[in-house]
C-alpha positions as CSV (number, residue, x, y, z in Angstrom):
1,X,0.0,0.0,0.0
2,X,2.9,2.6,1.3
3,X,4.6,1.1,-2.2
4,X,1.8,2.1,-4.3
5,X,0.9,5.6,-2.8
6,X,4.7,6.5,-3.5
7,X,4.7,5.3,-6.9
8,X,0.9,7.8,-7.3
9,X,3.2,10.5,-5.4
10,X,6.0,10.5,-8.5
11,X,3.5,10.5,-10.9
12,X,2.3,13.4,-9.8
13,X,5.4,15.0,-9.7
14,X,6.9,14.7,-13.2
15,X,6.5,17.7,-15.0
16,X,3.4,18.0,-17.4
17,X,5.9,19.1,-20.8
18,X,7.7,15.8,-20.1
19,X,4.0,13.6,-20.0
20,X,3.3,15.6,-23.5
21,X,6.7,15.8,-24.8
22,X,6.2,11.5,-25.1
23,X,2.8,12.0,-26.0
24,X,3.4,14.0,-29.2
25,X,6.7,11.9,-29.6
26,X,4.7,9.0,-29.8
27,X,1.8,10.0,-31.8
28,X,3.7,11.8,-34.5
29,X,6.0,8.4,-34.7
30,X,2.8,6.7,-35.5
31,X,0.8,8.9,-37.9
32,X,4.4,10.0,-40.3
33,X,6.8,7.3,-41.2
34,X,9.3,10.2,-41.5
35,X,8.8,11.7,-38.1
36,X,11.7,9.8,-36.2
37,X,14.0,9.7,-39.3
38,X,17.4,11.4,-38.7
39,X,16.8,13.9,-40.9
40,X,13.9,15.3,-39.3
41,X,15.0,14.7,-35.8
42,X,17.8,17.4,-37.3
43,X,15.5,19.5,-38.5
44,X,13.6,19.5,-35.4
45,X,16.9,20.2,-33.1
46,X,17.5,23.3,-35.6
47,X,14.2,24.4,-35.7
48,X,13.4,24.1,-31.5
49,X,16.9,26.2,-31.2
50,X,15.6,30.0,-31.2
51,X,12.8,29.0,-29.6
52,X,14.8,27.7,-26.5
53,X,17.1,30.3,-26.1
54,X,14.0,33.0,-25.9
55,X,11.9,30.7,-23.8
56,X,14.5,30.1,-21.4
57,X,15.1,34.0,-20.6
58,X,11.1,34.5,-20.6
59,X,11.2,32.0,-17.7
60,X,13.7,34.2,-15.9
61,X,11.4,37.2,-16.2
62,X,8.2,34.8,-15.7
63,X,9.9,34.0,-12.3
64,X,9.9,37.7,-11.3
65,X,6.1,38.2,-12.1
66,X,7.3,39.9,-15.2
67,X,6.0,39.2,-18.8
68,X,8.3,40.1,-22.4
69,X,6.2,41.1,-25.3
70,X,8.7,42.4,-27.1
71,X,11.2,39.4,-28.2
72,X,9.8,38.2,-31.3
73,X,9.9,42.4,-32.4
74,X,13.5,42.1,-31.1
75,X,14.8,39.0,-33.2
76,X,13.4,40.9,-35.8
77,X,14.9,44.2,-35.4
78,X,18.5,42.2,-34.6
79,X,17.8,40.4,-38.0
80,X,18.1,43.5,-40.0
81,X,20.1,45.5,-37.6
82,X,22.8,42.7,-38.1
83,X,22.2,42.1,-42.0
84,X,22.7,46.1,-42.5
85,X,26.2,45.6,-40.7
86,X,27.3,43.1,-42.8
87,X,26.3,44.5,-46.0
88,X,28.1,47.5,-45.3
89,X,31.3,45.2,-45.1
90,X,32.3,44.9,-41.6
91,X,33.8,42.0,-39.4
92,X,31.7,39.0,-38.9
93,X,32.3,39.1,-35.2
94,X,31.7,42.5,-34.6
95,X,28.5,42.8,-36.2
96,X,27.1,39.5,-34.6
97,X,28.4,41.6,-31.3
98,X,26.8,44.6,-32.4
99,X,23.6,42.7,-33.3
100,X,23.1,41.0,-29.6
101,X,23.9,44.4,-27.8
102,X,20.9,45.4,-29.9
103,X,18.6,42.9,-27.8
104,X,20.6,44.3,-24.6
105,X,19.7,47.7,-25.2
106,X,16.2,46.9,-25.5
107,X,16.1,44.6,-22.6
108,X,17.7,47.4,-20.6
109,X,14.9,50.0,-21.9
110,X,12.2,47.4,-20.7
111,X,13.7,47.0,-17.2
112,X,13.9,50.6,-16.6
113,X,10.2,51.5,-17.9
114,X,9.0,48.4,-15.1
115,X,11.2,49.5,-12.7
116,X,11.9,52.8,-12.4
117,X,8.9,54.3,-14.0
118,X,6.4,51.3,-12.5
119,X,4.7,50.5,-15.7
120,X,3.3,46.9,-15.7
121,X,5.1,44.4,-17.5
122,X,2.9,43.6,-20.2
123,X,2.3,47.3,-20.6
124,X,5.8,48.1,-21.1
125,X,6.3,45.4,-23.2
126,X,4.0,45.7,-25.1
127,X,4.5,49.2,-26.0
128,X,8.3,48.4,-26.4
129,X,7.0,45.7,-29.0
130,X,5.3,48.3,-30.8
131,X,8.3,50.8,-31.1
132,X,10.9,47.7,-32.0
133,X,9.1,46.1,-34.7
134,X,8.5,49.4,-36.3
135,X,12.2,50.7,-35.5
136,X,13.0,47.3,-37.6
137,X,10.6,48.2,-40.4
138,X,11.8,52.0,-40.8
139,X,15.8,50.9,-40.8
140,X,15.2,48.1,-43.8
141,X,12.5,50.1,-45.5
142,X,10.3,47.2,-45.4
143,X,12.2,45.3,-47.2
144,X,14.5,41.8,-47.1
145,X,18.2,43.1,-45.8
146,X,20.7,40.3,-48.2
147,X,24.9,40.6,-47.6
148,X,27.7,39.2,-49.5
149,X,28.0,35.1,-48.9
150,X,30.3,34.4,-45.9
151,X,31.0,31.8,-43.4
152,X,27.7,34.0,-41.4
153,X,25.7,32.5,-43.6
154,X,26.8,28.5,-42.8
155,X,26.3,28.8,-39.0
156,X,23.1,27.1,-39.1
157,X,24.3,24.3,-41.2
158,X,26.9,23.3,-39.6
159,X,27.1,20.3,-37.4
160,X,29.4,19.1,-34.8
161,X,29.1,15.0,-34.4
162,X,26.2,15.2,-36.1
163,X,24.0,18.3,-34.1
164,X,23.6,21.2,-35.7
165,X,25.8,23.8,-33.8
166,X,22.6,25.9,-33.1
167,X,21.4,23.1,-30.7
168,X,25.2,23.0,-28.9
169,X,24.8,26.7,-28.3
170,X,21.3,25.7,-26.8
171,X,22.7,23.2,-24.7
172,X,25.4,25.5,-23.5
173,X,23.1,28.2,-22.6
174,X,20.8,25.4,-21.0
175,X,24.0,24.6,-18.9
176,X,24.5,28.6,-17.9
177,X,20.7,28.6,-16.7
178,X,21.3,25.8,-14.6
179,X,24.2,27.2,-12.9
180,X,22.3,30.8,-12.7
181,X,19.4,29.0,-10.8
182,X,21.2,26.0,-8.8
183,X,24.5,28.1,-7.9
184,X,24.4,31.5,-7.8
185,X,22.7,34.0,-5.7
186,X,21.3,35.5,-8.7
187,X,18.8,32.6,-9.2
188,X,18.0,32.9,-5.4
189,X,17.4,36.6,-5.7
190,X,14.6,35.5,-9.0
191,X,12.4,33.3,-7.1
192,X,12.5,35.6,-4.2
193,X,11.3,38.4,-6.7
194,X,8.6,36.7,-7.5
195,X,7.3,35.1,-4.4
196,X,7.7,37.8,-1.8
197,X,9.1,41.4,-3.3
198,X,8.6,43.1,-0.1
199,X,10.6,40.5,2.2
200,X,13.4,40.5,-0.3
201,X,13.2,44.4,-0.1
202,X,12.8,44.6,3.5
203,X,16.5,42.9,3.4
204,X,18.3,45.0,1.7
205,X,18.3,43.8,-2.2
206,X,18.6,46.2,-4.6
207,X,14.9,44.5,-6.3
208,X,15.3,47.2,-8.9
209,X,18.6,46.4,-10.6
210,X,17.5,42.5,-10.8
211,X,14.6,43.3,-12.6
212,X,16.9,45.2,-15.0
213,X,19.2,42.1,-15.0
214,X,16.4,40.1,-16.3
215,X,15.3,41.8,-19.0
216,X,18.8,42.5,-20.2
217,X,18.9,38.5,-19.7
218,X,15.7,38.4,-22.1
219,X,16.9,40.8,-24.8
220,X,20.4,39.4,-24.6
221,X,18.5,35.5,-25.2
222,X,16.5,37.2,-28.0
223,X,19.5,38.9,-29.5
224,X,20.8,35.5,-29.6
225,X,17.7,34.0,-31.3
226,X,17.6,36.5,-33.7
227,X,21.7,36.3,-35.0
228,X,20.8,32.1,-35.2
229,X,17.3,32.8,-37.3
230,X,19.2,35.5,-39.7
231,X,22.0,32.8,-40.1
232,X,19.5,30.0,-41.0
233,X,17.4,32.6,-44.0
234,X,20.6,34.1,-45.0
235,X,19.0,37.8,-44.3
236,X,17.3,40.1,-42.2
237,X,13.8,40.0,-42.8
238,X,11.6,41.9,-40.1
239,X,8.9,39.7,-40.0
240,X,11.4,36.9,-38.5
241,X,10.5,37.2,-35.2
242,X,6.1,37.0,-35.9
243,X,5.2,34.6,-33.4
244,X,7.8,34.1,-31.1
245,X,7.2,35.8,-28.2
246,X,3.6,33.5,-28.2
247,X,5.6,30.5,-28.5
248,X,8.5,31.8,-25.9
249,X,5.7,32.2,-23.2
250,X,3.6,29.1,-24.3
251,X,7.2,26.9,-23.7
252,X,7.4,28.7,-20.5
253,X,3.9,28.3,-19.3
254,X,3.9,24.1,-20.8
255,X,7.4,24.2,-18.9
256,X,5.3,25.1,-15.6
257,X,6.7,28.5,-14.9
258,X,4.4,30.3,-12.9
259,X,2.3,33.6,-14.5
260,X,2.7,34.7,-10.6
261,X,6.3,34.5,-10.4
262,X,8.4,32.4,-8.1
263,X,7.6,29.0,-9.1
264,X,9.0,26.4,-11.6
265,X,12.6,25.5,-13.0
266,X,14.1,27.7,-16.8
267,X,15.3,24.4,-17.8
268,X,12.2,22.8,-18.7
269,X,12.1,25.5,-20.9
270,X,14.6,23.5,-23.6
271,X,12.0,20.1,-23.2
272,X,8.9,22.3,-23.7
273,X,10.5,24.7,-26.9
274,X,11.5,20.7,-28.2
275,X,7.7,19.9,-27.3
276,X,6.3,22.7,-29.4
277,X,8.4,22.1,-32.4
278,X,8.1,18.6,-32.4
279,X,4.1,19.5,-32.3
280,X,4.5,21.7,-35.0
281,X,7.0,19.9,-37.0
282,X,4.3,16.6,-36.9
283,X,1.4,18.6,-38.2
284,X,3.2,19.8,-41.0
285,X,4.4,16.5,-41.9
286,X,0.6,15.4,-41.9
287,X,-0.8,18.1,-43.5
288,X,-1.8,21.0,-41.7
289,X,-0.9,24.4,-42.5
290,X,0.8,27.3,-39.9
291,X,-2.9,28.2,-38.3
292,X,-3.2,24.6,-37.4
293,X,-0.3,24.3,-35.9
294,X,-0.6,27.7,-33.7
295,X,-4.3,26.5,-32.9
296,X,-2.4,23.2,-31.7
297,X,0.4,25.3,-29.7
298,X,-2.7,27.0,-27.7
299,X,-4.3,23.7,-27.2
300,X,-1.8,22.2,-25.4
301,X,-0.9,25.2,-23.9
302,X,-3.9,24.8,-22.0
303,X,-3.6,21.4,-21.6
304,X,-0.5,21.6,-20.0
305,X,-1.1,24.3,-17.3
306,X,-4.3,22.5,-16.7
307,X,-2.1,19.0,-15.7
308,X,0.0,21.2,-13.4
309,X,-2.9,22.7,-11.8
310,X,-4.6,19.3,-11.5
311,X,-1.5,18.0,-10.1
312,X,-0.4,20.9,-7.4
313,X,-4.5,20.2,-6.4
314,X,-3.9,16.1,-5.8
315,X,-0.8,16.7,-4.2
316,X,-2.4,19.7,-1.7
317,X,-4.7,17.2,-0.5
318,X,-2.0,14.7,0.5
């Protein structure tokens, strides 16, 4: 009996992204013969890459009762901000760094609107998304940015034993997260932001400059996500980044990140951005068309908040 209420007890307790991550695994392997072929598991690790990197800095600002509007308006704007650089001729390595302070500077702006001036998150974000995607739009004139052919261009087909390098730069920053939340105060100072704001200020912590820390975290993950995406289309296009900041906080909500702040782990992030490509991925390989698949991203978006509500319930009355 004690045997079997344990085993009920772990159930409970996995994570709802990893119950759907096999469920979509396993559906997909059964409905498309070329779901689990090594091609498209490739595809998939490439695709899920961007996505990650974003979805793991919304979790940081998640965690602080925060929300970020603005990333998919900021892959965009690094896009074209970073194609302009290198058509005008300039080092590789400096424009990449020129592109990612771009997502920095627009993290910073978003911290110090929510934390100096008190705006609400999605209120600040959402008017920072505004002024991004059209600062994007006015600098390429609407139109595609293209550059001279260089080794820029290859980053997101190259492969190191086999993984494309995009998903080792995942899997590094997946391995920085971890260390931000399991070993430095940092991480500590994030959950107490979003549990109790007034205890942590009542002791002394500067609540302020961590909120700006996190959203320069967010921008800088964007900026990231943004160089990757303008490698993989060869250009800077300023509609890149349409969609992502839905799918950024759908990863992080499937990944159980709390809306409230304070509650659930970044790194589940990575599982649930692999979760919502794989979803996506499948129903294209069936058949269904990029409003299908966002209608599918909501579904189990709801889905899988509803499992971790169902869950923290069951386990409450234990």
């Amino acid at each position: 009996m004690v045997t079997k209420v344990r085993f009920k007890s772990f159930l409970l307790r996995i994570p709802s992204v990893v119950l759907l991550f096999i469920a979509i695994g396993v559906f997909f392997s059964i409905t498309s013969p070329y779901f689990l072929s090594l091609m498209n598991l490739k595809i998939i690790m490439l695709q899920c890459s961007a996505l990650a990197i974003i979805a793991m800095g919304m979790s940081f600002v998640m965690l602080t009762n925060g929300i970020d509007l603005s990333v998919g308006s900021v892959i965009a704007l690094v896009g074209v901000v970073t194609a302009i650089i290198l058509k005008s001729g300039l080092n590789i390595v400096f424009s990449i760094f020129l592109g990612i302070l771009v997502g920095c500077t627009v993290g910073l702006f978003n911290g110090f609107i929510i934390s100096k001036i008190k705006l609400p998150p999605f209120v600040a974000t959402l008017g920072s998304m505004g002024i991004v995607y059209s600062l994007a739009l006015i600098i390429c004139g609407s139109y595609t940015v293209h550059w001279e052919k260089s080794w820029f261009n290859s980053i997101a087909l190259w492969h190191l034993l086999g993984i494309p390098v995009t998903f080792w730069i995942t899997i590094f920053i997946f391995g920085v997260v971890l260390w931000i939340v399991h070993r430095s105060s940092f991480g500590i100072y994030i959950y107490g932001i979003g549990s109790n704001e007034e205890a942590l200020r009542l002791c002394g912590v500067r609540i302020n400059l961590y909120k700006i820390r996190v959203y320069i975290m967010s921008g800088f993950f964007a900026g990231i996500s943004g160089i990757i995406l303008a490698s993989r289309i060869a250009s800077g296009n300023p509609n890149t980044g349409f969609g992502y900041e839905f799918n950024a906080i759908a990863a992080a909500a499937i990944a159980g990140i709390s809306f409230f702040g304070g509650k659930g782990h970044p790194g589940y992030s990575l599982l649930a951005a692999i979760t919502v490509t794989m979803l996506m991925n499948g129903l294209g390989l069936v058949g269904y068309s990029v409003y299908w698949q966002y209608c599918a991203v909501g579904l189990i978006l709801i889905i899988g908040m509803s499992l971790n509500k169902l869950s923290e319930k069951l386990l409450c009355k234990k």
